[in-house]
FIVEXDREN-385254 format. One record per residue (C-alpha): chain; x, y, z negated. Coordinates in steps of 0.2 Angstrom, whole numbers. Layout:
<sites>
- chain x y z
- A X Y Z
...
</sites>
This chain:
<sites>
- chain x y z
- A -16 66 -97
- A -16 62 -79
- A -25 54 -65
- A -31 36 -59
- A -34 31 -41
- A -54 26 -42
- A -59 10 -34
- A -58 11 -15
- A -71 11 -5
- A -74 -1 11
- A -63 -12 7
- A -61 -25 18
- A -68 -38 7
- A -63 -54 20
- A -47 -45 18
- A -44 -46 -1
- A -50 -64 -1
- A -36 -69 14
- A -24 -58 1
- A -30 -69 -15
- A -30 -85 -7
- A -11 -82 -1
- A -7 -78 -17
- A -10 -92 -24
- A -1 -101 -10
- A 13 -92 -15
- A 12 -93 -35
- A 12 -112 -31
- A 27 -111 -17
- A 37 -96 -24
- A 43 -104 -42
- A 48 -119 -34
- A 60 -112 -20
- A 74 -115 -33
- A 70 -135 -30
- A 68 -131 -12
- A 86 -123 -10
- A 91 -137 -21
- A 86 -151 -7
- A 93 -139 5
- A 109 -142 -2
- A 109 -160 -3
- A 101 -160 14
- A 118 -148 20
- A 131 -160 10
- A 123 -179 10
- A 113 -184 25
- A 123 -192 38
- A 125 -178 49
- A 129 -165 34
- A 146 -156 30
- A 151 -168 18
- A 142 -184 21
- A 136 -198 7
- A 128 -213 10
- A 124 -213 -10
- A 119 -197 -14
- A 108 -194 2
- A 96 -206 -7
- A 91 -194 -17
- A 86 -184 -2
- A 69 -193 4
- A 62 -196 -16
- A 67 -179 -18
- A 54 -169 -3
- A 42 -182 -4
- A 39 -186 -22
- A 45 -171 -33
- A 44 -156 -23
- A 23 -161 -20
- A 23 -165 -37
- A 29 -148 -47
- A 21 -138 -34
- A 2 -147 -40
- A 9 -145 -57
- A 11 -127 -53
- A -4 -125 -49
- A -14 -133 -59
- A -6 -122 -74
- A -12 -105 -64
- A -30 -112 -66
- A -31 -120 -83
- A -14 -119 -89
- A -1 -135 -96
- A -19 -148 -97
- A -23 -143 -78
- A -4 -146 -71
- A -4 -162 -78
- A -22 -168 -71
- A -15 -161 -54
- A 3 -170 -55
- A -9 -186 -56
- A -22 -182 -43
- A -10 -176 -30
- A 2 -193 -32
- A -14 -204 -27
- A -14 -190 -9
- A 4 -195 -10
- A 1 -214 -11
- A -14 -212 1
- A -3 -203 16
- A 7 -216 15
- A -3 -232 15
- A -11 -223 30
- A 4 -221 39
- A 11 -240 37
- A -6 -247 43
- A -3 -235 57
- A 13 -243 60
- A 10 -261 58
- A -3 -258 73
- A 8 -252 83
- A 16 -263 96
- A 36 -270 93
- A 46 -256 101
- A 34 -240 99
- A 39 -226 90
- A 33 -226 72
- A 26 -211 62
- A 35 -205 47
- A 31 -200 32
- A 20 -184 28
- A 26 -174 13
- A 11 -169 4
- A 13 -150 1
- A -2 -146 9
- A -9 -159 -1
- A -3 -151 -18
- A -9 -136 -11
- A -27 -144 -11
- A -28 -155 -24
- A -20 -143 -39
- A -33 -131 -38
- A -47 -144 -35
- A -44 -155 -51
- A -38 -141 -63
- A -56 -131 -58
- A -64 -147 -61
- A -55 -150 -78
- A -59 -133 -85
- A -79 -135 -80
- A -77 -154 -89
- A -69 -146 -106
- A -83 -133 -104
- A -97 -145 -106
- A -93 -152 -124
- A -83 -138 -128
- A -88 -135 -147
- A -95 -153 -146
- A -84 -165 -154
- A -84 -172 -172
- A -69 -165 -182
- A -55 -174 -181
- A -59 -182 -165
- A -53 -167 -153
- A -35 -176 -150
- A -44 -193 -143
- A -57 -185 -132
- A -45 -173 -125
- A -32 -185 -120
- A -42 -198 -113
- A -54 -186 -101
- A -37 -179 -95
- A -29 -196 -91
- A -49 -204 -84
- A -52 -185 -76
- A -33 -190 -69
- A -37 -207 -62
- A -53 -200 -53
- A -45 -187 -46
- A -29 -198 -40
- A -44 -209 -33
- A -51 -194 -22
- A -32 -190 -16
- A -30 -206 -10
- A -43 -209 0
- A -51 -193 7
- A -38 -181 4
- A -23 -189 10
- A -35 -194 26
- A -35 -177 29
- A -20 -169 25
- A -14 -181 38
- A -25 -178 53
- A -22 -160 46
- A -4 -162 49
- A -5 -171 65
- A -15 -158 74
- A -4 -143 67
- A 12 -154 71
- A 5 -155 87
- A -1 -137 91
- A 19 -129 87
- A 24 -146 99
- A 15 -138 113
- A 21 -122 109
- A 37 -125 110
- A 37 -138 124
- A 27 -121 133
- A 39 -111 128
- A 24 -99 118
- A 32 -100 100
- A 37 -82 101
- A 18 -77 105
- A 17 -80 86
- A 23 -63 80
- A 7 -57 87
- A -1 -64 72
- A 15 -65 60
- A 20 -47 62
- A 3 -36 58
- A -2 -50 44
- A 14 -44 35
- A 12 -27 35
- A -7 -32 28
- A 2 -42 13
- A -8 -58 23
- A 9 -66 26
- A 8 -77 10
- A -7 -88 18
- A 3 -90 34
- A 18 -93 28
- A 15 -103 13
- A 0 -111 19
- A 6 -116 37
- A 24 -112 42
- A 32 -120 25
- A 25 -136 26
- A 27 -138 42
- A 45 -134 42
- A 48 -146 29
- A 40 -160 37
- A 52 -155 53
- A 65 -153 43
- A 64 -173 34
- A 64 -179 53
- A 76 -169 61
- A 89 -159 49
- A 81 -141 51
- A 67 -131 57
- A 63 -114 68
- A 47 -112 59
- A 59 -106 44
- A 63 -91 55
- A 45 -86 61
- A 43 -75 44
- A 59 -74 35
- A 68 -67 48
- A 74 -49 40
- A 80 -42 60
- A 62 -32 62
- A 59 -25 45
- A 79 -19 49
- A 75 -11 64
- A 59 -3 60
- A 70 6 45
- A 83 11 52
- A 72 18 68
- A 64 32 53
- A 81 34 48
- A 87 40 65
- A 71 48 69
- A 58 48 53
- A 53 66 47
- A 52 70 30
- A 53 57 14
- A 51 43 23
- A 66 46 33
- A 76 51 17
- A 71 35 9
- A 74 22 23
- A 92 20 23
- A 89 13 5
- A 72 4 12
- A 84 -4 24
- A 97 -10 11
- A 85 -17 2
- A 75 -26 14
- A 89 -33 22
- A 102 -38 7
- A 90 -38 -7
- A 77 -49 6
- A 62 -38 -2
- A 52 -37 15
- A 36 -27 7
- A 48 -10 6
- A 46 -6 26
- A 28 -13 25
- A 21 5 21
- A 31 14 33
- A 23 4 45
- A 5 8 39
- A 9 28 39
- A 14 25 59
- A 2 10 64
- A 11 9 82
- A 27 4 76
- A 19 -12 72
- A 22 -17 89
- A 39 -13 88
- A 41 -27 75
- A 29 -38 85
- A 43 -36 101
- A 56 -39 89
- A 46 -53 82
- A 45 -61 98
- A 64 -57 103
- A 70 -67 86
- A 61 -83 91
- A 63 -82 109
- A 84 -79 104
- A 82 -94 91
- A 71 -105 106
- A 85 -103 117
- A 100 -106 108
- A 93 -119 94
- A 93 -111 80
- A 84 -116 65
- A 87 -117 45
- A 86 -131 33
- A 74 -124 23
- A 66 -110 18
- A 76 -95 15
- A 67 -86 1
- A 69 -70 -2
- A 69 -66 15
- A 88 -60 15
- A 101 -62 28
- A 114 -69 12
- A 97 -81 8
- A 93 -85 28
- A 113 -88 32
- A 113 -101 14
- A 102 -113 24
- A 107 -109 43
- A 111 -127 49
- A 128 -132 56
- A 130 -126 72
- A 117 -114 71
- A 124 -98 65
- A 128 -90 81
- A 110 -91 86
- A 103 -87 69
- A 115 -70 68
- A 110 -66 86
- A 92 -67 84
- A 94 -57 68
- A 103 -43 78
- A 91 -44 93
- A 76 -42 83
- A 82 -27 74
- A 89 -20 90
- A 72 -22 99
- A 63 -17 86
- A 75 2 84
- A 73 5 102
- A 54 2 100
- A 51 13 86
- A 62 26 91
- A 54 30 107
- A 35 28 97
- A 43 41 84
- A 52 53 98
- A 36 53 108
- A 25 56 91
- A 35 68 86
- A 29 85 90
- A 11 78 85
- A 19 73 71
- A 24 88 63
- A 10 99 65
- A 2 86 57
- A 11 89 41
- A 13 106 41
- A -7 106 41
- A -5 95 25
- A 2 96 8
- A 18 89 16
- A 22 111 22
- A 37 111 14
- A 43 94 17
- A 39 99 37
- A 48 116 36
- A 66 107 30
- A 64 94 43
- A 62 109 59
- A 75 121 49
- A 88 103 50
- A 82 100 67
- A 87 118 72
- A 103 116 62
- A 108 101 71
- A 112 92 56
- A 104 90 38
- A 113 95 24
- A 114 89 4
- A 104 107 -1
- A 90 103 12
- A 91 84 6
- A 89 89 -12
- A 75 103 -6
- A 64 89 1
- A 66 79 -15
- A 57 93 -23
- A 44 93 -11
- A 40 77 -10
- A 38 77 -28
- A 24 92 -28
- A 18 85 -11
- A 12 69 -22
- A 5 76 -37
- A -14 72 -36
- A -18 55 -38
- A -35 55 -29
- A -47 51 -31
- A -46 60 -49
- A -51 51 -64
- A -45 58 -79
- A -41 46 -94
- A -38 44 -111
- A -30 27 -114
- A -16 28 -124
- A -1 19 -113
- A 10 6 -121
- A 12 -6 -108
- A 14 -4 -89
- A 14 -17 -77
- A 19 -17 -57
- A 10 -29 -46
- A 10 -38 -32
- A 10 -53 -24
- A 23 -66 -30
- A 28 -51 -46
- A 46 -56 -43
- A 52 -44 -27
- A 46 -27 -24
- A 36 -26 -42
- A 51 -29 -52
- A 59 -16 -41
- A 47 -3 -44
- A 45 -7 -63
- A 66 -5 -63
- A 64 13 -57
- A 50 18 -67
- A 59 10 -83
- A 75 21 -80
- A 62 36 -79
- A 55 32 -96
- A 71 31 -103
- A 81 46 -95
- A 64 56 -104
- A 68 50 -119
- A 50 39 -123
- A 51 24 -134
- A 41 11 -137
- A 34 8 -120
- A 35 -6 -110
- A 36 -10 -91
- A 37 -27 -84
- A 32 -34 -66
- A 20 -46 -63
- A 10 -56 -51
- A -8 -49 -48
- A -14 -68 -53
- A -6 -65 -69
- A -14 -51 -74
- A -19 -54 -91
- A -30 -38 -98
- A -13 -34 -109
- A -9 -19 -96
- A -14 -2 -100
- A -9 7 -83
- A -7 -4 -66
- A 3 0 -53
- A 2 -7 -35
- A 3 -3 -19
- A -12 5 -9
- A -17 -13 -1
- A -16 -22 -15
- A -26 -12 -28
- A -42 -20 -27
- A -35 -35 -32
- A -29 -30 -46
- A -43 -20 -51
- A -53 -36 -50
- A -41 -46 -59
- A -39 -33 -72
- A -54 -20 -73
- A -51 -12 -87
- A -34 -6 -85
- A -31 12 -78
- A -24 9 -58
- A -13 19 -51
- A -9 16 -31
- A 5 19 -21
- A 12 18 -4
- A 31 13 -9
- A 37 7 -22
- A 54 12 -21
- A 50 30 -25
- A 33 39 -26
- A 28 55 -32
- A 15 46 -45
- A 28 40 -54
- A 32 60 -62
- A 13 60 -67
- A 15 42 -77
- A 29 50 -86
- A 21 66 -91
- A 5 58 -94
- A 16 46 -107
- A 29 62 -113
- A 10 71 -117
- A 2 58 -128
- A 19 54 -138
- A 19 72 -143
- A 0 74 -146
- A 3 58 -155
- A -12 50 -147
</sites>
């Protein structure tokens, strides 16, 4: 038997619905970065100013970014909504935005006077974005009206042609509406980083980047603004800065390695691992929540933030495309060509920043900040941290020690409420369900195992895909009324890492207990 958090109260309700609509964004964006890494490449080898350069394979550059990259991303979307019959409806709709955008942009063109520069094309991710979600919710509400309807034997017929006439409407409204303003969309954004830049005011970005990370708000920013952006940037000119604004792992580095030097307690025993994840693995949500515990280091990462842009600004550097996961292996994969220097420096810059930063805001906290937990349950961990500060050094006894203590510090999951689901299947979620999830899930799972329980499961997930099949539900604190909402009657468990929480004992017992009961 054990505990489940309760649903959380004042939460932030604009909040959860920026959190939901960027993960959206992402379930669309994130399956697809393969075919993005894919055009990077042939971008890298091919174009004319590439390592390798082909005048025949390059073709398949253009087709490539404007045609199938819009068109698996609407198909990906419209499966999240209503599944194989909403990606198809969407592929359809979104290549009429396609089709429109460009029609548009050659009567543009043909106005223009011999000599003045033309417009180029407008890749229609933001498009997919708007028409996969549009035309598989209309798809789904058509089926529901003669849902139960149709003469035996007649299902077939009516299906496949209110798909394909469903499909021609829709294609209809891309092309005239939709791609109208996609376009005046993407003209006035194009614009807006143009002044930025040409101001030199891109780093004053991080402001807004840096804080919506830690709040898991990145996905709508990133995916929603900064991709396609950089994409469209990237067709015209080889490669983009706006790649850099969010991926960039410098910051999240920094921040790390700041609690490392001058953390107290578990989070400065688990940051050196934090740090080789974030930066190696690319998993960026691992420094989110030592953040969060210490709200004032977020400026830290906003002046390293800033310091990365500035760096790439001044030097040029940029990437082909995105760099997903966030990684320094995934962000030097699609550096340009004479951009690594600038890329590498701006990488070690930001962290560097971002260290000094923190450490002063820790050092200066620090007094404060350990009163604080020896007037909480974290006594223990507080009286190892002043008895290695006294020693000069820590030591593997002490290290181990504080294991310990962190593990009783953690032991109430509260709010309490006590449950009697039997547990089977255990699902990590979070955002994108392919990062820090599958990360957690891994450490759980080797748990289970090492006790010896059998015939459980634990899988990571997207909170979207949430399916009512999980028994118990771990996220992290931010995201747990999401997932509650998603799947309400699953027990939820919140944490503030997952790398290694204390919770993770009381799953384990609460599973060890009901195998024996035989419950």
């Amino acid at each position: 038997m054990t505990t489940a958090s309760a649903p959380p109260k004042g939460t932030s309700s604009v909040r959860v619905g920026v959190q939901r609509f960027g993960t959206y964004l992402s379930g669309m964006i994130m399956p697809n970065i393969p075919a993005l890494i894919a055009w990077g490449i042939f971008t890298a080898f091919f174009i004319e100013v590439g390592w390798t350069p082909n005048a025949d394979l390059a073709t398949i550059v253009g087709p490539f970014i404007h045609y199938l990259l819009p068109i698996i991303i609407a198909y990906t979307g419209g499966t999240i909504v209503y599944g194989v019959r909403g990606g198809v409806v969407a592929s359809i709709a979104v290549m009429g935005a396609i089709a429109g955008s460009d029609k548009l942009i050659a009567d543009f063109n043909a106005a223009l006077p011999e000599g003045a520069s033309q417009l180029g094309q407008v890749h229609m991710f933001i498009g997919a974005m708007i028409m996969a979600p549009l035309a598989a919710y209309t798809m789904k509400w058509l089926d529901s009206l003669w849902d139960g309807k149709i003469k035996a034997g007649f299902e077939m017929l009516v299906n496949m042609f209110s798909a394909g006439i469903w499909g021609f409407v829709m294609a209809v409204v891309g092309f005239y509406p939709i791609a109208w303003l996609v376009n005046g969309l993407m003209q006035i954004l194009s614009n807006a980083v143009d002044w930025l830049v040409s101001a030199n005011l891109l780093p004053l970005t991080s402001i807004i980047i840096e804080p919506a990370k830690v709040l898991f708000l990145n996905n709508a920013i990133n995916h929603g603004v900064l991709t396609p952006l950089g994409i469209q940037q990237a067709t015209e000119d080889g490669s983009s800065i706006l790649f850099l604004l969010e991926a960039n792992p410098g910051p999240g580095l920094g921040l790390l390695l700041a609690f490392a030097f001058f953390g107290l307690g578990a989070a400065r025993a688990s940051a050196p691992g934090a740090a080789l994840i974030q930066f190696v693995g690319g998993i960026h949500e691992v420094y989110f929540p030592y953040a969060l515990m210490k709200p004032m280091v977020i400026l830290a990462l906003i002046g390293g933030g800033m310091t990365g842009v500035t760096t790439n600004m001044l030097l040029g550097g940029a990437l082909r495309a995105p760099a997903a996961p966030g990684s320094i292996i995934a962000v030097l994969a699609q550096t340009a060509s004479g951009s690594y220097f600038a890329v590498i420096l701006s990488v070690i810059l930001s962290a560097g920043v971002t260290f000094v930063i923190a450490a002063i805001i820790l050092r200066a906290s620090r007094k404060r900040d350990l009163e604080t937990m020896a007037a909480t349950d974290d006594a223990f961990g507080a009286a190892i941290t002043q008895t290695e500060a006294a020693k000069g050094k820590s030591s593997d006894a002490l290290s181990n020690l504080r294991g310990g203590a962190a593990t009783s510090a953690g032991g109430g999951i509260e709010p309490a409420v006590m449950t009697e689901r039997e547990i089977k299947n255990i699902v990590f979620a979070c955002d994108a369900g392919m990062g820090s999830s599958a990360m957690g899930a891994s450490v759980l799972r080797n748990k289970i195992k090492k006790a010896g329980i059998e015939d459980v499961t634990v899988v990571n997930k997207a909170i979207a895909n949430l399916d009512g099949s999980a028994d118990l539900i771990i996220t992290q604190n931010q995201l747990t009324a999401r997932a509650r909402q998603q799947a309400p009657n699953a027990v939820h468990v919140s944490v503030d890492n997952f790398m290694n929480s204390p919770k993770y004992e009381e799953v384990v017992d609460l599973v060890r207990d009901q195998h024996q009961d035989g419950v």
